[in-house]
Jmol script that loads the backbone (N, CA, C; Angstrom):
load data "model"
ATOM      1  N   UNK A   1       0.846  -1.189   0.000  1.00  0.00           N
ATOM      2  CA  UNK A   1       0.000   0.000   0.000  1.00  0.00           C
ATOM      3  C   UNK A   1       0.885   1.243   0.000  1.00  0.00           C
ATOM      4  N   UNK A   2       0.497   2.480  -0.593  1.00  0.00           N
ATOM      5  CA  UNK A   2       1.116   3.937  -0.397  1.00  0.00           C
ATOM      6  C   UNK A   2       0.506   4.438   0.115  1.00  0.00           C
ATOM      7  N   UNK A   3       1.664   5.072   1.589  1.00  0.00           N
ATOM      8  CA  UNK A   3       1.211   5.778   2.053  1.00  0.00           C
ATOM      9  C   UNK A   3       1.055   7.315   1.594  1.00  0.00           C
ATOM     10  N   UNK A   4       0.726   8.411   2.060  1.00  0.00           N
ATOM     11  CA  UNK A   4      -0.157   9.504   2.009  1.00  0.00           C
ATOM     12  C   UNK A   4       1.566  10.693   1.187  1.00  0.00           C
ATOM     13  N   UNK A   5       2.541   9.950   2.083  1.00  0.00           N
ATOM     14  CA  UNK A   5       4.333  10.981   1.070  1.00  0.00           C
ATOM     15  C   UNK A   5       4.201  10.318  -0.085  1.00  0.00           C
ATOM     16  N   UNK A   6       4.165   9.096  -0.200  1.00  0.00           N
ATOM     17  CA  UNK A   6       4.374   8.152  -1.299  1.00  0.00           C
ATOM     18  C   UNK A   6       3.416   8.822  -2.612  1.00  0.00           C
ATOM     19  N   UNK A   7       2.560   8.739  -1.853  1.00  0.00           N
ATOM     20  CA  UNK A   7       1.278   9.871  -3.287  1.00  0.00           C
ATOM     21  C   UNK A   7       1.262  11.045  -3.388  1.00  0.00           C
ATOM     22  N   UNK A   8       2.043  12.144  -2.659  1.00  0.00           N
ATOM     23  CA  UNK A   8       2.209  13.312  -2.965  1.00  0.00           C
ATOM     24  C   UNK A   8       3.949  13.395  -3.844  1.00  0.00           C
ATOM     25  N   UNK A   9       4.452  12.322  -3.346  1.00  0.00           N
ATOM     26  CA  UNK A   9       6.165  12.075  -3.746  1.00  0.00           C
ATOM     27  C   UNK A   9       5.990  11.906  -5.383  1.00  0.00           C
ATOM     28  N   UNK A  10       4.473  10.868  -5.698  1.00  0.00           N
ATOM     29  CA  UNK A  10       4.664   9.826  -7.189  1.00  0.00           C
ATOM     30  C   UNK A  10       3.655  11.207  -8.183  1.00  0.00           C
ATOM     31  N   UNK A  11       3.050  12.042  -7.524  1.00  0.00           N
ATOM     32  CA  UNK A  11       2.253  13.070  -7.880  1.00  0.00           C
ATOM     33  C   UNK A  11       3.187  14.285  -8.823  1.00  0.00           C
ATOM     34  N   UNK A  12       4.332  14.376  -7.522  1.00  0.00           N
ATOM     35  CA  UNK A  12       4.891  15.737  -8.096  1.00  0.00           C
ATOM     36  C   UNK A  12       6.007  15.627  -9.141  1.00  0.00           C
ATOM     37  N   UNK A  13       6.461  14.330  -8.600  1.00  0.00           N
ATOM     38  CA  UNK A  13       7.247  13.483  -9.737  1.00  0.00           C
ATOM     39  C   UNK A  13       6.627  13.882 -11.123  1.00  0.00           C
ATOM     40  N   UNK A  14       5.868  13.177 -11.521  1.00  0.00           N
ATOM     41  CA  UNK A  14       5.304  12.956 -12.486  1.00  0.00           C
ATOM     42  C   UNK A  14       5.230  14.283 -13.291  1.00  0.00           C
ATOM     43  N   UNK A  15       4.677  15.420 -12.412  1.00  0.00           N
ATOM     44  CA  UNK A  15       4.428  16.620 -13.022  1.00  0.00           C
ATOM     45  C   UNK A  15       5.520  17.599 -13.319  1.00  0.00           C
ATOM     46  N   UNK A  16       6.485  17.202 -12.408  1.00  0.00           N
ATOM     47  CA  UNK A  16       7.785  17.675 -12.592  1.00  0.00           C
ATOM     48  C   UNK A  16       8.860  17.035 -13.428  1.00  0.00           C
ATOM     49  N   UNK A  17       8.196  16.139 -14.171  1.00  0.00           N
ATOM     50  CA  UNK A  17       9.283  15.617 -15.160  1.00  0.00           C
ATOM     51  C   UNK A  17       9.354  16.321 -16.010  1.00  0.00           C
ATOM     52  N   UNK A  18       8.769  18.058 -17.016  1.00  0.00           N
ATOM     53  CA  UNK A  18       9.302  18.508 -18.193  1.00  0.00           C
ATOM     54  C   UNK A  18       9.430  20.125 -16.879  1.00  0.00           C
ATOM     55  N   UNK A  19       9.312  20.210 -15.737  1.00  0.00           N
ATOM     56  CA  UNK A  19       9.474  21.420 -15.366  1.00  0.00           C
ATOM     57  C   UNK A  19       9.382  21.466 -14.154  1.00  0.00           C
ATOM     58  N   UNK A  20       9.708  22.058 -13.305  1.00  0.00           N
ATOM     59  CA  UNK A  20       9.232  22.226 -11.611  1.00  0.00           C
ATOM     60  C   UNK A  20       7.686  23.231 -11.932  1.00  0.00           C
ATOM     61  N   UNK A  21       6.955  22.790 -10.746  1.00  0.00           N
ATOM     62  CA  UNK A  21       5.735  23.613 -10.419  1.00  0.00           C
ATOM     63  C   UNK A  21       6.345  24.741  -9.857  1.00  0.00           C
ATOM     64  N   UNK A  22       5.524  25.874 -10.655  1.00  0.00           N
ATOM     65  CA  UNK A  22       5.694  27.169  -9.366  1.00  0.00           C
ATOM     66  C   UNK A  22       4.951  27.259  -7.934  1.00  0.00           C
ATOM     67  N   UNK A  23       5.349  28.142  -7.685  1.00  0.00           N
ATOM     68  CA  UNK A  23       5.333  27.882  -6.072  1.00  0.00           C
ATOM     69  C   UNK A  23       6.744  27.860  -5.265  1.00  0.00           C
ATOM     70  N   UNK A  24       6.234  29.211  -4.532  1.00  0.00           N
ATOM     71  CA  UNK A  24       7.726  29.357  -3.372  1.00  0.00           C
ATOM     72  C   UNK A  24       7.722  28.085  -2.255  1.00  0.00           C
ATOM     73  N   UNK A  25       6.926  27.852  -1.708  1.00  0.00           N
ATOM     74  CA  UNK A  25       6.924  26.461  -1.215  1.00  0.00           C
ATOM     75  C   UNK A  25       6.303  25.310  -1.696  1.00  0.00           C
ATOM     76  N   UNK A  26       5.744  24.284  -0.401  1.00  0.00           N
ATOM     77  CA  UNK A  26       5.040  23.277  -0.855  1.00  0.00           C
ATOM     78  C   UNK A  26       3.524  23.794  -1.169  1.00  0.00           C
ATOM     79  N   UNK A  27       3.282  24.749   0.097  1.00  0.00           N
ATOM     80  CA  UNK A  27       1.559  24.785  -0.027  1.00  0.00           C
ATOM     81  C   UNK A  27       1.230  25.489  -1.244  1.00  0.00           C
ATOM     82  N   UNK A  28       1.679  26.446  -1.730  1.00  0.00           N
ATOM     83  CA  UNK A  28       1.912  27.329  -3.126  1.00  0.00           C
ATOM     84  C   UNK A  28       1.658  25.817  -4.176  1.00  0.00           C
ATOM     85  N   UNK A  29       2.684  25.019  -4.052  1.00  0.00           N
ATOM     86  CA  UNK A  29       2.306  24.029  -5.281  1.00  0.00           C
ATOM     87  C   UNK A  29       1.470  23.514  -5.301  1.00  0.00           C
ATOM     88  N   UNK A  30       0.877  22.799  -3.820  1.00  0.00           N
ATOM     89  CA  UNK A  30      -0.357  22.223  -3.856  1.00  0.00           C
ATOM     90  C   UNK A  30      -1.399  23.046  -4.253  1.00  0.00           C
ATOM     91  N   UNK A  31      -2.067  24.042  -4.141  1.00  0.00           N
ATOM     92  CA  UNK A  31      -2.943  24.924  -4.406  1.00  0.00           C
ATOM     93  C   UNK A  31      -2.505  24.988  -5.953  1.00  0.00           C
ATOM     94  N   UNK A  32      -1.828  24.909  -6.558  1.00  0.00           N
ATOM     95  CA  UNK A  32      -1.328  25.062  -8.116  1.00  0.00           C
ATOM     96  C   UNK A  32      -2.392  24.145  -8.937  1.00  0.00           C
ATOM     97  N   UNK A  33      -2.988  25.509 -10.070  1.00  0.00           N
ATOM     98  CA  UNK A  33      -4.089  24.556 -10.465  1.00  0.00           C
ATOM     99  C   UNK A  33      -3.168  24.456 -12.183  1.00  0.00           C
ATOM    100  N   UNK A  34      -3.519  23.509 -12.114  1.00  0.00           N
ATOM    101  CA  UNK A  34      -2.106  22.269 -13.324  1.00  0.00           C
ATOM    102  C   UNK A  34      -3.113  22.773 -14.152  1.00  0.00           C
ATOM    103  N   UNK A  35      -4.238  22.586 -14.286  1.00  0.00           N
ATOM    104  CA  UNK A  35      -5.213  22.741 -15.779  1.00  0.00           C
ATOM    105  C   UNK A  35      -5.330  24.050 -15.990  1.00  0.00           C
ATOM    106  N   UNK A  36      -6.299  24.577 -15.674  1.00  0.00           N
ATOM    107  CA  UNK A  36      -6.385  26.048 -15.729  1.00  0.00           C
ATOM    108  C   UNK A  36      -5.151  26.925 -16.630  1.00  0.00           C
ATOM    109  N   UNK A  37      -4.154  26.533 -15.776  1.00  0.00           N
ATOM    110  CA  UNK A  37      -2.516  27.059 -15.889  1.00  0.00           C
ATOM    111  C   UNK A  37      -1.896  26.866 -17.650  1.00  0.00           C
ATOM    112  N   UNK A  38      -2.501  25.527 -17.472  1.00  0.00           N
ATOM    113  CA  UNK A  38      -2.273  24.999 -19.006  1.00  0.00           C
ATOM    114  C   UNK A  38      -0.556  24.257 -18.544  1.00  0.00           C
ATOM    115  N   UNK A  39      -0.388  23.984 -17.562  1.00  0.00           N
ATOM    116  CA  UNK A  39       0.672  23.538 -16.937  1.00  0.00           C
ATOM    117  C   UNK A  39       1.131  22.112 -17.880  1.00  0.00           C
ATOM    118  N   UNK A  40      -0.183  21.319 -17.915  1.00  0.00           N
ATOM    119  CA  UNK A  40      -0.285  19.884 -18.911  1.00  0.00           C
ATOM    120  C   UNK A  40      -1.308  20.069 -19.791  1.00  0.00           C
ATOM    121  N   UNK A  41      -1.114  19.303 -20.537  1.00  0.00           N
ATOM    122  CA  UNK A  41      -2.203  19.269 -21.501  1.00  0.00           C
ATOM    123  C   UNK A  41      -3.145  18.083 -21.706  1.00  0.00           C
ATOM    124  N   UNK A  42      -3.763  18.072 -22.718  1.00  0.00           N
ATOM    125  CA  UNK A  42      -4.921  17.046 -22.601  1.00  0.00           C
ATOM    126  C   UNK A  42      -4.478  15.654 -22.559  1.00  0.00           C
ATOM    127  N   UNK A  43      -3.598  15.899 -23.450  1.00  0.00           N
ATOM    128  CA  UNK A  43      -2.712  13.993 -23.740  1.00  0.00           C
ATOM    129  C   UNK A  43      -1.772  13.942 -22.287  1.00  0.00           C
ATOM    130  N   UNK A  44      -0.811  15.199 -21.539  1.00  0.00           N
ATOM    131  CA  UNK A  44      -0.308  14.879 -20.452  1.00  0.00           C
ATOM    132  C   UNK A  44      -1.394  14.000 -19.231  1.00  0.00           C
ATOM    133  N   UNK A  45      -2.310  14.962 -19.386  1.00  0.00           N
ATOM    134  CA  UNK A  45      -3.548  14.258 -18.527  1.00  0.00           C
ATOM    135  C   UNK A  45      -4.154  12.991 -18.581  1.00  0.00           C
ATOM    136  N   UNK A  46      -4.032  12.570 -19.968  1.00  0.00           N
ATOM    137  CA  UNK A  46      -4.439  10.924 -19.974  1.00  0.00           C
ATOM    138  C   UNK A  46      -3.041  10.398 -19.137  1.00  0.00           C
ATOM    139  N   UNK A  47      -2.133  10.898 -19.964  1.00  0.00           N
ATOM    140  CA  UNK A  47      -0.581   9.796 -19.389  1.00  0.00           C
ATOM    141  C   UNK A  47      -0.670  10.056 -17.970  1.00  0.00           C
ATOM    142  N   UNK A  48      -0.884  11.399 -17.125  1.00  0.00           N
ATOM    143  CA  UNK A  48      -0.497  11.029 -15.968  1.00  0.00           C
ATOM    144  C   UNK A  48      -1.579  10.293 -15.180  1.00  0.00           C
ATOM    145  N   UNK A  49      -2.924  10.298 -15.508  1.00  0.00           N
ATOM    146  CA  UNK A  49      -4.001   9.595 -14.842  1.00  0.00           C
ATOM    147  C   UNK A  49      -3.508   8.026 -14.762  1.00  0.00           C
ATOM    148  N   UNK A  50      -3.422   8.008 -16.397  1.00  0.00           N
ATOM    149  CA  UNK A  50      -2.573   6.358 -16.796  1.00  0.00           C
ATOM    150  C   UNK A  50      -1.413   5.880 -15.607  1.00  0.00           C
ATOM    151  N   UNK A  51      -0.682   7.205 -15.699  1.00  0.00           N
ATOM    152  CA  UNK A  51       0.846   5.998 -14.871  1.00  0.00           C
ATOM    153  C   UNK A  51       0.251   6.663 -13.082  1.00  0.00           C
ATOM    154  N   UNK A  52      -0.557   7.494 -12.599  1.00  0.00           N
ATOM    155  CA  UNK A  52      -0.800   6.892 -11.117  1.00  0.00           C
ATOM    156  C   UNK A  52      -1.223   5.983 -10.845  1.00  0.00           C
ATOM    157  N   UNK A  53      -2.575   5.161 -11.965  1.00  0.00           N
ATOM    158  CA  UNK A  53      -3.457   4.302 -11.962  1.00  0.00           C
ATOM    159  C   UNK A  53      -2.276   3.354 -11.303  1.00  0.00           C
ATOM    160  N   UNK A  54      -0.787   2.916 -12.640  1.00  0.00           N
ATOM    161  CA  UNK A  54      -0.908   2.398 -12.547  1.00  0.00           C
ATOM    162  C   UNK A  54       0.198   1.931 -11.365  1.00  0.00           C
ATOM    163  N   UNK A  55       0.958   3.377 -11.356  1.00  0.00           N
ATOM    164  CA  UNK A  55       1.749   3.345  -9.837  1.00  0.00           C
ATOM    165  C   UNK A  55       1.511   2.663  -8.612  1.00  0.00           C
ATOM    166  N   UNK A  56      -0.242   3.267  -8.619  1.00  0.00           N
ATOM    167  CA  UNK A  56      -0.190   3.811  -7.024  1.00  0.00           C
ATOM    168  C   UNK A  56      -1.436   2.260  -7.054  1.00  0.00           C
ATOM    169  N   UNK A  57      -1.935   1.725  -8.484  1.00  0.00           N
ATOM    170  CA  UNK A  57      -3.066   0.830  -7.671  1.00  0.00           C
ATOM    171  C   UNK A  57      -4.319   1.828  -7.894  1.00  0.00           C
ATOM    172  N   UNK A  58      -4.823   2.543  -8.469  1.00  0.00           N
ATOM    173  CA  UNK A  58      -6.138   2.615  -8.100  1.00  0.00           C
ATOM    174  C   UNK A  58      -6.487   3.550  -9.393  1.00  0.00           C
ATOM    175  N   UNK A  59      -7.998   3.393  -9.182  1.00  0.00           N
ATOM    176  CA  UNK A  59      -8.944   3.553 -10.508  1.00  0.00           C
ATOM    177  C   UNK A  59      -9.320   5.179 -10.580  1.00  0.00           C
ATOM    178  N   UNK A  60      -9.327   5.822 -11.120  1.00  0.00           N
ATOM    179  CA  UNK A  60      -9.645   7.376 -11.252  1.00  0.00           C
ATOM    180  C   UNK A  60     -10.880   6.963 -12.102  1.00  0.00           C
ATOM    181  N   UNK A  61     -11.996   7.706 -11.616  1.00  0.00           N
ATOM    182  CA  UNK A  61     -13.357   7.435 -12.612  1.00  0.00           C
ATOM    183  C   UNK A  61     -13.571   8.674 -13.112  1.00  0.00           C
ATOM    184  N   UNK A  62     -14.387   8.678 -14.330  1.00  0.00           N
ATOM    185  CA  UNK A  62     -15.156   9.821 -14.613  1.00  0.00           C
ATOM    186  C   UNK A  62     -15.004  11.164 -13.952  1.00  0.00           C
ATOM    187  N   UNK A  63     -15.672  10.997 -12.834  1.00  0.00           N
ATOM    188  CA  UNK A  63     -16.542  11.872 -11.696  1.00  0.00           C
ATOM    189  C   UNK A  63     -15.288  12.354 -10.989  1.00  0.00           C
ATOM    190  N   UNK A  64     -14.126  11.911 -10.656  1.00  0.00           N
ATOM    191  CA  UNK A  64     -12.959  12.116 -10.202  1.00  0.00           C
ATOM    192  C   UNK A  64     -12.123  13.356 -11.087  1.00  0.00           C
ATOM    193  N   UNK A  65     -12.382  12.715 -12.319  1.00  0.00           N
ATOM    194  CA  UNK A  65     -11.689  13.617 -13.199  1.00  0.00           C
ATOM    195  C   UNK A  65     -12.363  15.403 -13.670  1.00  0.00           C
ATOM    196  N   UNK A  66     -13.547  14.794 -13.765  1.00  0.00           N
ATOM    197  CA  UNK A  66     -14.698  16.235 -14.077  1.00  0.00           C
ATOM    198  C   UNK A  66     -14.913  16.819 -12.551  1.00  0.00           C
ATOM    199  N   UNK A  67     -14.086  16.677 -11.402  1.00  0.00           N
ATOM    200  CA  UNK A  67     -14.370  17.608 -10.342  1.00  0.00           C
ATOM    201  C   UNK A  67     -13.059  18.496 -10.007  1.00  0.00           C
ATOM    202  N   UNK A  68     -13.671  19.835  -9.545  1.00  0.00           N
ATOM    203  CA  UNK A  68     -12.867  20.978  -9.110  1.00  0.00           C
ATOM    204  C   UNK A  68     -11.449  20.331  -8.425  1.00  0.00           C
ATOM    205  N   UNK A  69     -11.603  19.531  -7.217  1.00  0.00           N
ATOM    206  CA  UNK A  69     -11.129  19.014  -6.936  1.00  0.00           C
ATOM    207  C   UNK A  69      -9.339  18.405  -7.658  1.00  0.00           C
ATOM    208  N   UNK A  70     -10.211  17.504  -8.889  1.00  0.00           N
ATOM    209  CA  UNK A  70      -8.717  17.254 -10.163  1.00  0.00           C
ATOM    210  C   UNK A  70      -8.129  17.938 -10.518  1.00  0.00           C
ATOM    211  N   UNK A  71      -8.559  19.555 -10.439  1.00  0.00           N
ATOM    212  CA  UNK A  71      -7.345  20.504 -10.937  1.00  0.00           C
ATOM    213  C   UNK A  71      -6.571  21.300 -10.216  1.00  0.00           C
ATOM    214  N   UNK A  72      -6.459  21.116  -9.157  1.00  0.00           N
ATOM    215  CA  UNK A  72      -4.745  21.182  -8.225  1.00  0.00           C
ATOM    216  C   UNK A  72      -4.219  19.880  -8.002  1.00  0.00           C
ATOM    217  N   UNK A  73      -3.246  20.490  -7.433  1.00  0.00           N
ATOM    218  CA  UNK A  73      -2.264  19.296  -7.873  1.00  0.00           C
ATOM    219  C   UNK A  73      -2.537  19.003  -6.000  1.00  0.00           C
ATOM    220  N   UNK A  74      -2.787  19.527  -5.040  1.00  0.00           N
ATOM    221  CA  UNK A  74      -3.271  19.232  -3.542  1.00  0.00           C
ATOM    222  C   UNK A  74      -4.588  18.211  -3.695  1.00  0.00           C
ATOM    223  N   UNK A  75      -5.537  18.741  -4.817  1.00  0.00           N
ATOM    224  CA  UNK A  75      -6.587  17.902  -4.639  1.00  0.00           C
ATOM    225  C   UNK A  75      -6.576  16.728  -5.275  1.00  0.00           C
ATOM    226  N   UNK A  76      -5.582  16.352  -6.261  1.00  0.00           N
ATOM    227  CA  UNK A  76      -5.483  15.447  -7.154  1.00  0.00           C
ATOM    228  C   UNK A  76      -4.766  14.239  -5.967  1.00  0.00           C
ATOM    229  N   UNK A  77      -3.546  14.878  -5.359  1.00  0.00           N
ATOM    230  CA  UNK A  77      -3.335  14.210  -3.887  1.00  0.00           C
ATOM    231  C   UNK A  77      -4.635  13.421  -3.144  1.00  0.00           C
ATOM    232  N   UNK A  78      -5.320  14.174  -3.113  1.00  0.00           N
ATOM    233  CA  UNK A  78      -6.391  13.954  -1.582  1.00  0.00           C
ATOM    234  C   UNK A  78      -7.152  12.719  -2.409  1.00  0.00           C
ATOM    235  N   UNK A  79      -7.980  13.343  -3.482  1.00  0.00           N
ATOM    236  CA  UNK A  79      -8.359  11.882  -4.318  1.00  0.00           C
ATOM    237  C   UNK A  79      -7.375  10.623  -4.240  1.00  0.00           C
ATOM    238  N   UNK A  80      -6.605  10.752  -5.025  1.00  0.00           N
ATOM    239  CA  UNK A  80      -5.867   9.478  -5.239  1.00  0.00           C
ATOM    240  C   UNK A  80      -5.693   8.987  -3.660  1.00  0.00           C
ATOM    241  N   UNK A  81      -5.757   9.788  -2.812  1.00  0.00           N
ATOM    242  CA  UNK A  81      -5.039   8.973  -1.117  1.00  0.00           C
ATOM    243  C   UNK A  81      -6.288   8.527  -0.216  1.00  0.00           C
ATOM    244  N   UNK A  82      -7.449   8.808  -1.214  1.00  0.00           N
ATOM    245  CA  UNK A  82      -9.057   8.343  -0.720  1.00  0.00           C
ATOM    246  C   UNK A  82      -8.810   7.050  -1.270  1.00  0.00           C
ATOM    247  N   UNK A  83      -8.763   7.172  -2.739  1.00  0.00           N
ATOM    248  CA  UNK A  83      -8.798   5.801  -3.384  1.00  0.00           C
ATOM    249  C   UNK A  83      -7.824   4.544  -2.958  1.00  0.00           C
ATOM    250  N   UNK A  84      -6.978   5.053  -2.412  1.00  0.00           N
ATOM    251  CA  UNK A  84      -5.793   4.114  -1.791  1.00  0.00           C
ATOM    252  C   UNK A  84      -6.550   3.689  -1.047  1.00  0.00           C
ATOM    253  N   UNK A  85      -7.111   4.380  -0.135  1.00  0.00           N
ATOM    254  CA  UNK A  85      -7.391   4.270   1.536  1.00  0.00           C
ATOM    255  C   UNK A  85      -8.555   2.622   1.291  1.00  0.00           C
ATOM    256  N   UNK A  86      -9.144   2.366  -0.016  1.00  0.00           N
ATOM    257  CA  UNK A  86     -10.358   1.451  -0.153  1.00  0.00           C
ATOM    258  C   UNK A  86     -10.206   0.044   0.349  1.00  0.00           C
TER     259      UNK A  86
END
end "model"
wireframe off; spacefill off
backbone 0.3
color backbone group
């Protein structure tokens, strides 16, 4: 199982592979809304949904993806560490 660093660790990874997030600290990044920003794009967004799925173990649905929630990179955390938690 991953714990709660492990999914914020495999999160920022991921997003930080063509750039660092802005943000003077951590909470700045978490609040960082990745979409909006245009930070990733539509195809980044399949791949990274794809490789947490298949990192971390768990299913991102629909309803996960179409909520406010999916577009920071804090809330994209909190989801995925619900779905762990099952």
């Amino acid at each position: 199982m991953n714990g709660p660093d492990d999914v914020k660790r495999k999160v920022f990874a991921y997003l930080e592979t063509q750039r660092p997030l802005p943000g003077a600290d951590e909470t700045e990044k978490l609040r960082y809304d990745y979409l909006d920003t245009g930070f990733v794009d539509s195809v980044q967004v399949v791949e990274l949904v794809m490789q947490l799925e298949d990192d971390l173990g768990v299913r991102l649905e629909p309803e996960h993806l179409q909520s406010e929630e999916f577009r920071t990179v804090g809330g994209l955390i909190q989801i995925i560490q619900r779905l762990a938690r099952r």
